[in-house]
DSSP file (Angstrom, degrees, kcal/mol; ACC not computed):
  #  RESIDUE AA STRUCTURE BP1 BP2  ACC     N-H-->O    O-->H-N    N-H-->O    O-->H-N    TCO  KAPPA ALPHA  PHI   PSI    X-CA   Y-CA   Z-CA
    1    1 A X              0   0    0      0, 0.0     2,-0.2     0, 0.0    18,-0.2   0.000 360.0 360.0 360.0 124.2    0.0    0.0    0.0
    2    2 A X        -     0   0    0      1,-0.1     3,-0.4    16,-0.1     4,-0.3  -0.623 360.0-106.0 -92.4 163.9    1.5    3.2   -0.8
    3    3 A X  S >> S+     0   0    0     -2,-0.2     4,-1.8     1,-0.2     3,-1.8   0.773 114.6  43.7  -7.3 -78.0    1.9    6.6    1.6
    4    4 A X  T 34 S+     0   0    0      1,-0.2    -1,-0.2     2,-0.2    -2,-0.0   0.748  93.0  70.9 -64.2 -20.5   -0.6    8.6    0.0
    5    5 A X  T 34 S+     0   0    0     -3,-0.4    -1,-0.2     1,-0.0    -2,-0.2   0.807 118.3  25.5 -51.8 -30.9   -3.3    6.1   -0.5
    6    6 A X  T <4 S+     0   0    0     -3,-1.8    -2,-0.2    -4,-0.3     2,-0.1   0.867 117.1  54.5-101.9 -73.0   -3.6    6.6    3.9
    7    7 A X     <  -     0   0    0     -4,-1.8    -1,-0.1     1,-0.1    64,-0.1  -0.397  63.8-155.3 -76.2 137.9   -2.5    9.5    4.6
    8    8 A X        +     0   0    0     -2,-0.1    -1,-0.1    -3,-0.1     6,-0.1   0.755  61.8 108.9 -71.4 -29.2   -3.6   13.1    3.2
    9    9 A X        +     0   0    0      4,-0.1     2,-0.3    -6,-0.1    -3,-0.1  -0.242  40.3 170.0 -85.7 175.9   -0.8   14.7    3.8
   10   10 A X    >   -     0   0    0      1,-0.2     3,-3.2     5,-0.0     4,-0.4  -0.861  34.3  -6.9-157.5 161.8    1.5   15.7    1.6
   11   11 A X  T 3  S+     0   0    0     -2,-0.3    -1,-0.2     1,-0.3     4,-0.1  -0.145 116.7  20.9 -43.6 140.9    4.7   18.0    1.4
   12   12 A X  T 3  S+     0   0    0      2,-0.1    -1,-0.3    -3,-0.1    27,-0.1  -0.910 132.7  38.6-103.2  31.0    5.8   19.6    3.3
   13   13 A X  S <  S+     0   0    0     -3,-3.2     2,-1.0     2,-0.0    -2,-0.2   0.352  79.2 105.2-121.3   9.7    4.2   17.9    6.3
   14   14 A X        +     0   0    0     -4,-0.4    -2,-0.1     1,-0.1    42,-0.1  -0.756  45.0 179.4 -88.4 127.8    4.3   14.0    5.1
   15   15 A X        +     0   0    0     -2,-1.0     2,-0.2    41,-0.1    40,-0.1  -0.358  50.3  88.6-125.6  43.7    7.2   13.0    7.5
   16   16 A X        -     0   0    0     43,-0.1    16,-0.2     1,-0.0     3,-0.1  -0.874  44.9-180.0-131.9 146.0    7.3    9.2    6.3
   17   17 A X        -     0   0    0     14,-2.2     2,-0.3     1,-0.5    15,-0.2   0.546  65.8 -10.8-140.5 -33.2    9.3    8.2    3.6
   18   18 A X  B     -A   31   0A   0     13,-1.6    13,-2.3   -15,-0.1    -1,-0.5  -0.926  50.1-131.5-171.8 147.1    8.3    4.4    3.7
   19   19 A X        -     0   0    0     -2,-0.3    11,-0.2    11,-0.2     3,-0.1  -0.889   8.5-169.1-126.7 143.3    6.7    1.7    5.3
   20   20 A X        -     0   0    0     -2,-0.4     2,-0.2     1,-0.1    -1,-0.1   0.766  64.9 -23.9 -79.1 -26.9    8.2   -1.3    5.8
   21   21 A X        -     0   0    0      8,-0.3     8,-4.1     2,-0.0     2,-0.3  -0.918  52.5-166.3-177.6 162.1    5.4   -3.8    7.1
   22   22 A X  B     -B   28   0A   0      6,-0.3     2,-0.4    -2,-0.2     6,-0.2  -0.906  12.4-162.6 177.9 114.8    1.8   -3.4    9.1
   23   23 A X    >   -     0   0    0      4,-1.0     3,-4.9    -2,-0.3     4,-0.2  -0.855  46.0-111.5-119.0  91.7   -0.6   -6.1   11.0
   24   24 A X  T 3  S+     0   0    0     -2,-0.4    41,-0.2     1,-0.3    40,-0.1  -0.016  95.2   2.8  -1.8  98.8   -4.0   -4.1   11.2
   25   25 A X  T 3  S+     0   0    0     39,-1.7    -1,-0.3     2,-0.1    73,-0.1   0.444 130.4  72.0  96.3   9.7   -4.9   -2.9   15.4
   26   26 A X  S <  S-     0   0    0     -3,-4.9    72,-2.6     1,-0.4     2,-0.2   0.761 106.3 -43.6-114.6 -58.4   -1.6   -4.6   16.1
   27   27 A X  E     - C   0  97A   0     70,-0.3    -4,-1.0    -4,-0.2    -1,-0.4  -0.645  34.8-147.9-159.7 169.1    1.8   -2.7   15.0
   28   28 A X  E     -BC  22  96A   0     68,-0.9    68,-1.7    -6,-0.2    -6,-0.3  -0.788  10.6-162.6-154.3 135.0    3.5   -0.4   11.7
   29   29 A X  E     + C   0  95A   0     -8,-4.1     2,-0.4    -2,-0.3    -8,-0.3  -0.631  32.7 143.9-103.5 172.4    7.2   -0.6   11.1
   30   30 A X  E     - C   0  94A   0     64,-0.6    64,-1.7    -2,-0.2     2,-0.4  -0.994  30.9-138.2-175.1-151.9    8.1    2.3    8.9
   31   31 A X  E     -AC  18  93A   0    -13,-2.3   -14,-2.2    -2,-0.4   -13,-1.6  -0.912   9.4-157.4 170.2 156.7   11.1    5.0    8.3
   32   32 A X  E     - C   0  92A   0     60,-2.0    60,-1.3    -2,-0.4     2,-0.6  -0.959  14.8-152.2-122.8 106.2   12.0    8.3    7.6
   33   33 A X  E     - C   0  91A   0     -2,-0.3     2,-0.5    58,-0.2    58,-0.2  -0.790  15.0-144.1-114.9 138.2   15.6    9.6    5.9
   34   34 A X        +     0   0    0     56,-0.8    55,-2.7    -2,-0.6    56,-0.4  -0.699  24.6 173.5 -83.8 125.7   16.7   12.6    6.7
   35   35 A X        -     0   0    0     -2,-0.5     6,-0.1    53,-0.3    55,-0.1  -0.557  43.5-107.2-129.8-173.2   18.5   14.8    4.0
   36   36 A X  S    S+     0   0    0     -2,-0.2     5,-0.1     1,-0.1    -1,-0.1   0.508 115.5  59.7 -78.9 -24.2   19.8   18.3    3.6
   37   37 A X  S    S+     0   0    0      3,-0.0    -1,-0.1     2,-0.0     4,-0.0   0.742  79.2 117.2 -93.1 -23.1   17.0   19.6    1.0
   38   38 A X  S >  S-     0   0    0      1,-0.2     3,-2.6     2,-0.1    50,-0.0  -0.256  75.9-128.0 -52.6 129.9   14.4   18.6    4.2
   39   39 A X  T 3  S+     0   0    0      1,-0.3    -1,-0.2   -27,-0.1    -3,-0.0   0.353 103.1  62.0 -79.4  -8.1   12.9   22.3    5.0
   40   40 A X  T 3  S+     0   0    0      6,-0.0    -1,-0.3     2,-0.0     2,-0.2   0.539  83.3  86.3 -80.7   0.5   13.7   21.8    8.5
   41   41 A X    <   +     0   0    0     -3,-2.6     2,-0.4     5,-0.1     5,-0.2  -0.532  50.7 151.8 -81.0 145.9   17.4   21.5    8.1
   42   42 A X        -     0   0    0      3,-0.5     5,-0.1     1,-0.3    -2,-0.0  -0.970  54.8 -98.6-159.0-170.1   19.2   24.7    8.1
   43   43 A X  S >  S+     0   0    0     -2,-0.4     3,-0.9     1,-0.2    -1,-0.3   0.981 127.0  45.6 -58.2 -68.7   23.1   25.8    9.2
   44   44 A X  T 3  S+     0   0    0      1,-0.3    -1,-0.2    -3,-0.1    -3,-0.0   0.683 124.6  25.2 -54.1 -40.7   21.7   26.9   12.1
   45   45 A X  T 3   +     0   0    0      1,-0.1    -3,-0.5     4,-0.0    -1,-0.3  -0.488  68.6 169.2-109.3  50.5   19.4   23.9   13.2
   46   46 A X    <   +     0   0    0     -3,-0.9     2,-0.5    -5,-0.2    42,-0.2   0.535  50.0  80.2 -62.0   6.6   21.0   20.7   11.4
   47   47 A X  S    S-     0   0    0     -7,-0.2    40,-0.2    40,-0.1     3,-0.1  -0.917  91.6-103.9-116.3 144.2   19.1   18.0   13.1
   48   48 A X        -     0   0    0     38,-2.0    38,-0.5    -2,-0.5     2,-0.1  -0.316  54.5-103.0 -43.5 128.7   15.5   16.8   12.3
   49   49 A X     >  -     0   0    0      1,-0.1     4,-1.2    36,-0.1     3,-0.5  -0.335  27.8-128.6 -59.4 144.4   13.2   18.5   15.3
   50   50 A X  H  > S+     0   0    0      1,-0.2     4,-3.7     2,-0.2     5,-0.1   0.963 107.2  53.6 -54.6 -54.7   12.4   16.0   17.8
   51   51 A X  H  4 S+     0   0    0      2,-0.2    -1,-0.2     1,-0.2    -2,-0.0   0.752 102.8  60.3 -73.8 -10.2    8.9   16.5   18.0
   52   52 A X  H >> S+     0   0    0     -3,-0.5     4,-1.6     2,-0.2     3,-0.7   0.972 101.8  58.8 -66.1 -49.9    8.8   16.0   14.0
   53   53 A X  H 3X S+     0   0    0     -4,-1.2     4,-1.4     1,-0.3    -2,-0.2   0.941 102.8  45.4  -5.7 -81.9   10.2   12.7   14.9
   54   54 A X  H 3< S+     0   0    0     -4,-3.7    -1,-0.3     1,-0.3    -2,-0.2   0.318 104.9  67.7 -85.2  39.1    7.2   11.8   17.1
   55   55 A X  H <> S+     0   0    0     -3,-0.7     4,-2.1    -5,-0.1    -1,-0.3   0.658  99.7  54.2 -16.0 -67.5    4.9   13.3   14.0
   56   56 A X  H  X S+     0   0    0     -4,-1.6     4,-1.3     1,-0.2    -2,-0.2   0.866 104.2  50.0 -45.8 -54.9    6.2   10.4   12.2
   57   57 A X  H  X S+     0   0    0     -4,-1.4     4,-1.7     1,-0.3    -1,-0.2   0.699 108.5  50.6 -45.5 -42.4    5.2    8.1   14.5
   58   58 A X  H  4 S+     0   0    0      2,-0.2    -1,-0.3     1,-0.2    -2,-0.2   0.877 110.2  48.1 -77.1 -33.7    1.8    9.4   14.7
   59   59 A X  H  < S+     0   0    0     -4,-2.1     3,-0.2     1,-0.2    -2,-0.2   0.577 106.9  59.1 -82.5   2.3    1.3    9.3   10.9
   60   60 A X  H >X S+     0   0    0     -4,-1.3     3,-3.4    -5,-0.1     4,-0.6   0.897  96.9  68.2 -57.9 -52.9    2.9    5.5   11.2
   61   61 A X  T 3< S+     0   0    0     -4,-1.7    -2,-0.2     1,-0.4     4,-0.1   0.573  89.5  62.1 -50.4 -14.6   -0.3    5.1   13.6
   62   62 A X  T 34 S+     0   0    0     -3,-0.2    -1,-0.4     1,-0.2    -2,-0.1   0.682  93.5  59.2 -86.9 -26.6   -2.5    5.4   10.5
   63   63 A X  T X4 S+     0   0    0     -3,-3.4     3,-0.7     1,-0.2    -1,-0.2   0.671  96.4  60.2 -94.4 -29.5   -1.1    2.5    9.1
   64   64 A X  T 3< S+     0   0    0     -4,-0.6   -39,-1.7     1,-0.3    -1,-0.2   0.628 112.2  44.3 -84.8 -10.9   -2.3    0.1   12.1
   65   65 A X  T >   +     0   0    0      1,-0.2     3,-0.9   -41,-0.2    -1,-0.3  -0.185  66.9 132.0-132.3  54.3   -5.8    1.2   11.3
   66   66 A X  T <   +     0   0    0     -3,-0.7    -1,-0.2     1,-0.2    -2,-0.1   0.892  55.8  77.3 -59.6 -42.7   -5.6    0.9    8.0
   67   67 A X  T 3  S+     0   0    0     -3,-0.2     2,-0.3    -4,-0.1    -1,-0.2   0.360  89.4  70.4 -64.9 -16.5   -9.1   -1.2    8.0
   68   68 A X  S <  S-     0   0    0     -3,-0.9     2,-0.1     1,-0.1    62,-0.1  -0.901  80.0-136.9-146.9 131.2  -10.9    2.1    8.4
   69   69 A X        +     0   0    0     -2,-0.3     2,-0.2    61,-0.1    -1,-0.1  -0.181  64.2  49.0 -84.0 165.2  -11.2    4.8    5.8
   70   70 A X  S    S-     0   0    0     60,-0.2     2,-0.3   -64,-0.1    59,-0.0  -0.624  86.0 -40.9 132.5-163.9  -10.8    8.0    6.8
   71   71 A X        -     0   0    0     -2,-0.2    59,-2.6   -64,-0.1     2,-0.6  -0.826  36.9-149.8 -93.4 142.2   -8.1   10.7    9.0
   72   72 A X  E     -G  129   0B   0     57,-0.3     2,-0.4    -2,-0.3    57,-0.2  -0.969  14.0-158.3-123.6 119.0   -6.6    9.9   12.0
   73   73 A X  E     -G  128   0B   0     55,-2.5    55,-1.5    -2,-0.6     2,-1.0  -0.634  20.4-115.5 -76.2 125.2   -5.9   12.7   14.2
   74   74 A X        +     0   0    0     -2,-0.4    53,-0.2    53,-0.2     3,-0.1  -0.528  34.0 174.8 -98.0 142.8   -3.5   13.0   16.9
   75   75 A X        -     0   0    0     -2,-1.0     2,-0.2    51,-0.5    52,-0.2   0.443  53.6 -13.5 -92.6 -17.8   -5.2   13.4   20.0
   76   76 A X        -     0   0    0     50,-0.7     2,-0.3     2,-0.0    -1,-0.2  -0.597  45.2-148.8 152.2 126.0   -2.7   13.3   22.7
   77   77 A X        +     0   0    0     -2,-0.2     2,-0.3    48,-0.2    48,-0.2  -0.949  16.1 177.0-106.5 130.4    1.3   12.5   23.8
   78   78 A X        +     0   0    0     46,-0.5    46,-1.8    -2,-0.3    45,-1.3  -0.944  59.9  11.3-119.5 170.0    2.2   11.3   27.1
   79   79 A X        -     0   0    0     -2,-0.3     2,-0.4    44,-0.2    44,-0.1   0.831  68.4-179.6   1.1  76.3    6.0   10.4   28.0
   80   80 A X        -     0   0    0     42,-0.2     2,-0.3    43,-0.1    42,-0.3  -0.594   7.8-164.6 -51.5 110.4    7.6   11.5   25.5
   81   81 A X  E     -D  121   0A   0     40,-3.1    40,-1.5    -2,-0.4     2,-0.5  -0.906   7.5-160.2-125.3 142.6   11.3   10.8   25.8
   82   82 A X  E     +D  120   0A   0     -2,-0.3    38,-0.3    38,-0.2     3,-0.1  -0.965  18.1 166.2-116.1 141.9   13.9   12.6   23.7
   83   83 A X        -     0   0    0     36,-3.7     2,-0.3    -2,-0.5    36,-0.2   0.756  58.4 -23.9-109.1 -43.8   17.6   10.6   23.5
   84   84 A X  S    S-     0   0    0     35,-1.0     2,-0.4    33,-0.1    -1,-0.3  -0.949  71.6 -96.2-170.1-177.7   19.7   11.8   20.9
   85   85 A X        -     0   0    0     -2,-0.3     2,-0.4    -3,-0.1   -36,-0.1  -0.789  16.6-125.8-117.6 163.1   19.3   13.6   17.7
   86   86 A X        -     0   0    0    -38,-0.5   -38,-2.0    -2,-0.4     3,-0.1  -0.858  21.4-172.4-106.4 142.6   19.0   13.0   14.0
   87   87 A X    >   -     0   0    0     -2,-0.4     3,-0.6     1,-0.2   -53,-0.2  -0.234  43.4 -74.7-106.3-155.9   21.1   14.7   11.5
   88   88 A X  T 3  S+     0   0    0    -42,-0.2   -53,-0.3     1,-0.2    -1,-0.2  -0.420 121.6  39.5 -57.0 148.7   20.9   14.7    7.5
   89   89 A X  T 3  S+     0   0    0    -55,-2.7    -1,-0.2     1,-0.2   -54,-0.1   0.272  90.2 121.9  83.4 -13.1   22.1   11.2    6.3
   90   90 A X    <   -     0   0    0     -3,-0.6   -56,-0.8   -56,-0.4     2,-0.4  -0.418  56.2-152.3 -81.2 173.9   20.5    9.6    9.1
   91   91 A X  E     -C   33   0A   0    -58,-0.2     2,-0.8    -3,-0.1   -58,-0.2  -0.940  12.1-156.6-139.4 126.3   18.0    7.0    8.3
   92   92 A X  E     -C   32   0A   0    -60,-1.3   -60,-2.0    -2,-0.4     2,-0.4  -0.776   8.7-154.1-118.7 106.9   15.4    7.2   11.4
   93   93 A X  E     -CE  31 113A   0     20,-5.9    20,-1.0    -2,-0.8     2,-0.3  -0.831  18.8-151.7 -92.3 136.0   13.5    3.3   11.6
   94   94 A X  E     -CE  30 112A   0    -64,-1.7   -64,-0.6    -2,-0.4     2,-0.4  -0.832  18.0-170.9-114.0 134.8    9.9    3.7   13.3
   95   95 A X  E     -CE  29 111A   0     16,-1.5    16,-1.0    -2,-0.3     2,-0.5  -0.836   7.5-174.5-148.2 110.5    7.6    1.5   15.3
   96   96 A X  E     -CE  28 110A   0    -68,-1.7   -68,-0.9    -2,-0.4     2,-0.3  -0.872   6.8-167.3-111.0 142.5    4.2    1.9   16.5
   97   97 A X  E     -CE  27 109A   0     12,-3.3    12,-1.1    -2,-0.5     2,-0.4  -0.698  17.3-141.4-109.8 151.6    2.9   -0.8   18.8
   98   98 A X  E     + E   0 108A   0    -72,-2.6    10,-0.2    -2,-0.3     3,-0.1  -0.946  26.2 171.8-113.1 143.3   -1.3   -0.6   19.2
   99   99 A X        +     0   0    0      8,-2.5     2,-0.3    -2,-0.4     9,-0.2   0.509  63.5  12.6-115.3 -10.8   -1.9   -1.4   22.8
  100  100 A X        -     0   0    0      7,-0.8    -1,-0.3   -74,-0.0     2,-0.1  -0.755  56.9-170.5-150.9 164.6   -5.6   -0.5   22.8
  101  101 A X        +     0   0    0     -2,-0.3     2,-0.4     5,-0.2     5,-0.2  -0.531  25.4 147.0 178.2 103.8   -8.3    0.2   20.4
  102  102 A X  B >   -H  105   0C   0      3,-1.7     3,-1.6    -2,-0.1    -2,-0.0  -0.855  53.3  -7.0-150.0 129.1  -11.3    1.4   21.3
  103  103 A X  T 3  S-     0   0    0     -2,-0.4     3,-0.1     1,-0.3    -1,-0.0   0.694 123.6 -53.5  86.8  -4.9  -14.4    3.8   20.3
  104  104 A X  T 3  S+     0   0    0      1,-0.1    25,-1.1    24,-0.0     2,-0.6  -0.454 122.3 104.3  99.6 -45.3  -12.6    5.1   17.3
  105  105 A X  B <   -H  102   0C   0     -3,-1.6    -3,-1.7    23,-0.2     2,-0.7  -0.602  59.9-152.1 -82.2 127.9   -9.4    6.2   19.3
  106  106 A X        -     0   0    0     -2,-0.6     2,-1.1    21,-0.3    -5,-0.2  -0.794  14.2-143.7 -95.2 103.0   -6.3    3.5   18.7
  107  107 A X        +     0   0    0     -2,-0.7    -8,-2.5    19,-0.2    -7,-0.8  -0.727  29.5 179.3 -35.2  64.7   -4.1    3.7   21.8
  108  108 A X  E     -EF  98 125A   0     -2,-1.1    17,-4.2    17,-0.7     2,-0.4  -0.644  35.3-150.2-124.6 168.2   -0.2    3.3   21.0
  109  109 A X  E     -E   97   0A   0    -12,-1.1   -12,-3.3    15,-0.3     2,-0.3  -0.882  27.2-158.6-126.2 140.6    3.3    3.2   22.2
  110  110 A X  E     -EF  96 122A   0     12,-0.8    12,-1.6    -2,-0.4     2,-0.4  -0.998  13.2-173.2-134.4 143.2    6.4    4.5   19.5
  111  111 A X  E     -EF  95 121A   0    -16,-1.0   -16,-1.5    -2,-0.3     2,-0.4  -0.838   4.6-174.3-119.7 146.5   10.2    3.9   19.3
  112  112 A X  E     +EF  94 120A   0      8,-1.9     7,-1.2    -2,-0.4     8,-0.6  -0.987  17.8 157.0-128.0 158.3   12.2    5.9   16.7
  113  113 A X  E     -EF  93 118A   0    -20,-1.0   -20,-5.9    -2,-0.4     5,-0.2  -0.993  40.3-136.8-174.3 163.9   16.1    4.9   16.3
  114  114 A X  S    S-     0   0    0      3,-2.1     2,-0.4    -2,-0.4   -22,-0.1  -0.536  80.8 -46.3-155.5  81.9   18.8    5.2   13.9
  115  115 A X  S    S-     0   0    0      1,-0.2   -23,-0.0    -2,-0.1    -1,-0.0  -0.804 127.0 -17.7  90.8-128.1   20.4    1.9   14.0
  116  116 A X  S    S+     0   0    0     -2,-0.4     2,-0.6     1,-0.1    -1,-0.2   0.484 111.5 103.1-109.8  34.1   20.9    1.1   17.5
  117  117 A X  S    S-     0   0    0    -33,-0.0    -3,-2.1     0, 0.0     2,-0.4  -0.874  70.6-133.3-102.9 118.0   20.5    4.6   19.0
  118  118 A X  E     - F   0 113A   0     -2,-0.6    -5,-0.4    -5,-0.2     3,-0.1  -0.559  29.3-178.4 -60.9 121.4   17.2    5.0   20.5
  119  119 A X  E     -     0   0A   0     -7,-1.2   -36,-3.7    -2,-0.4   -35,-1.0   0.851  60.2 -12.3  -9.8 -86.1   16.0    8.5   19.2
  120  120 A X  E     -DF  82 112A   0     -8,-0.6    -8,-1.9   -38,-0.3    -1,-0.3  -0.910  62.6-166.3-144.4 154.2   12.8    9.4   20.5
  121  121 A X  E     -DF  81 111A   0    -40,-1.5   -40,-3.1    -2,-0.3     2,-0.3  -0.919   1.3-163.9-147.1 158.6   10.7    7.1   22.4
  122  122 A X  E     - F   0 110A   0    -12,-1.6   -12,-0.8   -42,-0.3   -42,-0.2  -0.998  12.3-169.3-136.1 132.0    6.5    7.7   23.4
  123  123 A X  E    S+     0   0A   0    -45,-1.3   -44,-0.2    -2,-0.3     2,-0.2   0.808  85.7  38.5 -84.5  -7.5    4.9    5.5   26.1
  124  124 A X  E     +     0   0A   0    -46,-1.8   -46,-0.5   -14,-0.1   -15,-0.3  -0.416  54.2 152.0-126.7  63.0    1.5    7.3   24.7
  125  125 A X  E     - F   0 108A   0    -17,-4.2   -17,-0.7    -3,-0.2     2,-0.3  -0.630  21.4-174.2-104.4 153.2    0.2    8.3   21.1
  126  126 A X        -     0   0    0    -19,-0.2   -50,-0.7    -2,-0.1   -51,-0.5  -0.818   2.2-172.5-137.2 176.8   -3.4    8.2   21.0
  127  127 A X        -     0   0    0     -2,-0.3     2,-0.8   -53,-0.2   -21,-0.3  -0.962  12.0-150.2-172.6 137.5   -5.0    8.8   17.5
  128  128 A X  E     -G   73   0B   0    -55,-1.5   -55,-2.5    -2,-0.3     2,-0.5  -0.884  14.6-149.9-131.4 118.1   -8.8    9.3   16.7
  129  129 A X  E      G   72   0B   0    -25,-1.1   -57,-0.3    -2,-0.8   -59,-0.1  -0.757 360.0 360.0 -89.3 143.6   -9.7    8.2   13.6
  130  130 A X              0   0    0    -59,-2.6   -60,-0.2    -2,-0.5   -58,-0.1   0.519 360.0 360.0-113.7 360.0  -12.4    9.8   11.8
């Protein structure tokens, strides 16, 4: 399934580059690479924002409720952890776990890394799909 087919967005705020694999209300693997032309990079700022980062994640979440047409909104972050940063060249691999699903809102947990350095990590995404 490609990107656009799920998601609406579109440059410059699709912040997914591929996904790699997806079990419907369970999980989305996916990834993001970060380059120099990316419109958040600049001399000043060279690293991907963090919170762009857990973006990604939340538009991976779309991908675990694929079964259902529509938008999924994000709804709410708790513990949010930031580790280290990512620069251009990096290639960021993403994983949202669904721990819940209920009512419309999908309940999930997200890792980002780049190799084996944890990134960003979220104990909380919640997501409402509409």
């Amino acid at each position: 399934m490609h990107i656009p087919d799920v998601l609406p967005h579109r440059y410059p705020f699709l912040l997914l580059d591929g996904v790699t694999g997806y079990e419907t209300s369970q999980w989305a693997k996916g990834y993001k690479l970060v380059t120099w032309s990316e419109w958040f990079i600049t001399e000043a700022n060279p690293y991907m924002p963090s919170m762009l980062i857990v973006e990604s994640l939340a538009q991976l979440a779309a991908f675990a409720a694929i079964d259902k047409k529509g938008i999924s909104y994000l709804t709410n972050l708790n513990g949010v952890r930031f580790h280290s940063l990512a620069k251009p060249g990096d290639r960021i691999d993403l994983h949202f776990q669904v721990n819940k699903r209920r009512r419309g809102y999908i309940l999930g947990s997200g890792r980002a890394s780049v190799g084996d350095r944890l990134v960003v990590e979220a104990e909380e995404i919640v997501s409402l799909d509409q």
